[in-house]
C-alpha positions, 0 to 999 in steps of 0.5 A: 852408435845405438843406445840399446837398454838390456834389461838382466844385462847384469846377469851371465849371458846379459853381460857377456853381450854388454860387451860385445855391443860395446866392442861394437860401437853401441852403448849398452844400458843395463837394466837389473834387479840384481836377484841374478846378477852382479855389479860387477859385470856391469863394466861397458855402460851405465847400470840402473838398478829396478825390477821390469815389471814396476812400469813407472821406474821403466818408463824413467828409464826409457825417458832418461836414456831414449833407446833405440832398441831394447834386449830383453834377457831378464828372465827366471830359467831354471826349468827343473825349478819352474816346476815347482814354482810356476807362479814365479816364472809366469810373473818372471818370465810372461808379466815382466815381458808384457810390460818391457813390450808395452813400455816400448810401444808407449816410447815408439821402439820399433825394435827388440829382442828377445832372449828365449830358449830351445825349451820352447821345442820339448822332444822334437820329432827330428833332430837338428831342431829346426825354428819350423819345428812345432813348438811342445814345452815340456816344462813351465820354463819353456811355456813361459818363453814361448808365451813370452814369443807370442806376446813379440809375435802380438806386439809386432802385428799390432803395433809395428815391431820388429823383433827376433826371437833368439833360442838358445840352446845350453849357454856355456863357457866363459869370456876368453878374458876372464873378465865375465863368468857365471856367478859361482853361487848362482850355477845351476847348469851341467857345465859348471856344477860338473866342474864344481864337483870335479874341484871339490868345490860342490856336491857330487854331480848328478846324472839325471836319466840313465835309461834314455835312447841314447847312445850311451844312456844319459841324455844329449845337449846342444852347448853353445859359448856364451860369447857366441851366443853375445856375437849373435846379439850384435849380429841381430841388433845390426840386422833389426835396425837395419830393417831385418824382417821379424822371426825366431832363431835357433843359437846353438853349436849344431852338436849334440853331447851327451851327459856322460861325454860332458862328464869325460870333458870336464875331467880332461880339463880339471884333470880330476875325476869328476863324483857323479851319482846317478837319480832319475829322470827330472820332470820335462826333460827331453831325450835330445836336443841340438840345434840347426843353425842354417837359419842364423847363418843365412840371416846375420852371418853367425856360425859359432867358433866354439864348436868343440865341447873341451873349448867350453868346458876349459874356458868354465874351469879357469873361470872358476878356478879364478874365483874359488 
């Protein structure tokens, strides 16, 4: 069994993974501030409460509970909001992560994870994306997490860590056991807010973009289940302490669906028309993007089991209904 610290393990996708490394045989040691996540969620190893970026309760942390390995997935990741606030994602998202590395070298952990996002990529030249594709964020969220890789990438040459780098594409989804979801006050993607709007339990959804050169207009994302993205955890985990060299690795489910195709899905699962208007395209979104995953395949073994858009909306929709 590894000791692993998971600092946001408190959140959506921090949890989910808890989980999965505790069915695993590790113990998960959840470090959260709780501005995201819940006690609640907090259910497969102990929960200490503390921001990452004050450096002496961290090392307190790391003292008391001597990690082998650490997850790094607290993080702010609302990219429409990282333009207006991007002085909160650089702190967030660049500060915090600098001093996660530096308390690690300071307590001689060779490896770590980094929860990052496929935002680093921008409007990619060609799709599927793949981690050879010359990163251009579009927005301050993805220059965040790719500063926050660099700072992996630094750490790893001059101190010896060994790290992975994980890009999700749009996590989604709910645990199949209906013990883990996405806070409903907290949702901010497409996935949940469309279903929120098709229950009457939000405002209408909003297409964003209409004008793309897509194939119906709206634009196209890769959505990949959270307890996909939870098993890739375990899988790199296994692979890092097992001497697995250091790189960067695409999680998504290699499809592409556009908004309008989300919509249509959301609507077979709630039964219910979904109120939509149409606004304009946001300030760094791309056209399209989804995901190779030959890489993540080769490397730990993992290919998603959730590759259809209706498995992940229906698992969102019993979330929610559970809680509403």
């Amino acid at each position: 069994m590894a000791i692993i610290l998971v600092t946001g393990g408190a959140g959506y996708i921090g949890s989910h993974t808890c989980k999965a490394l505790s069915r695993a045989g590790h113990l998960p040691v959840t470090y959260d501030n709780l501005s995201q996540g819940t006690p609640q969620a907090v259910r497969w190893g102990p929960l200490e409460i503390g921001d990452v970026r004050d450096e002496q309760r961290l090392d307190a942390i790391f003292r008391q509970y001597r990690p082998q390995a650490v997850m790094h997935f607290s993080a702010s990741t609302d990219a429409g909001a990282s333009m207006k606030e991007p002085a909160t994602f650089y702190s967030n998202n660049v500060v915090a992560t600098v001093v996660v590395l530096d308390t690690m070298r300071k307590h001689g952990i060779s490896s770590g994870i980094l929860s990052s996002s496929c935002a680093v990529y921008g409007n990619a030249a060609s799709l599927p994306v793949e981690e050879t594709t010359a990163p251009a964020p579009l927005n301050c969220y993805g220059t965040t997490k790719l500063m926050a890789e660099q700072a992996f990438q630094d750490f790893g040459q001059a101190y010896g860590l060994h790290w992975v780098a994980l890009r999700y594409f749009n996590a989604a989804g709910a645990d199949k056991d209906g013990e883990l979801g996405e806070r409903h006050d907290n949702a901010t993607q497409a996935v949940p807010r469309a279903i929120r709007a098709a229950l009457g339990l939000g405002p209408p959804f909003c297409i964003f973009g209409t004008d793309y050169m897509t194939r119906d207009g709206s634009a196209i994302r890769d959505y990949v289940h959270v307890e996909d993205i939870a098993d890739a955890h375990v899988r790199t985990i296994d692979y890092l302490l097992a001497g697995g060299a250091s790189t960067v690795i695409n999680l998504g489910s290699g499809k592409g669906i556009s908004v309008l195709e989300l919509i249509a899905s959301v609507e077979e699962s709630t039964g219910r028309k979904v109120p939509t208007h149409n606004g304009p395209r946001r300030a760094g979104d791309p056209e399209a993007l989804y995901a190779s995953t030959e890489r993540a395949h080769r490397l730990l073994g993992w290919q998603p089991r959730h590759t259809n858009i209706d498995d992940i909306t229906a698992s969102t929709t019993r979330w929610i209904l559970r809680g509403s």
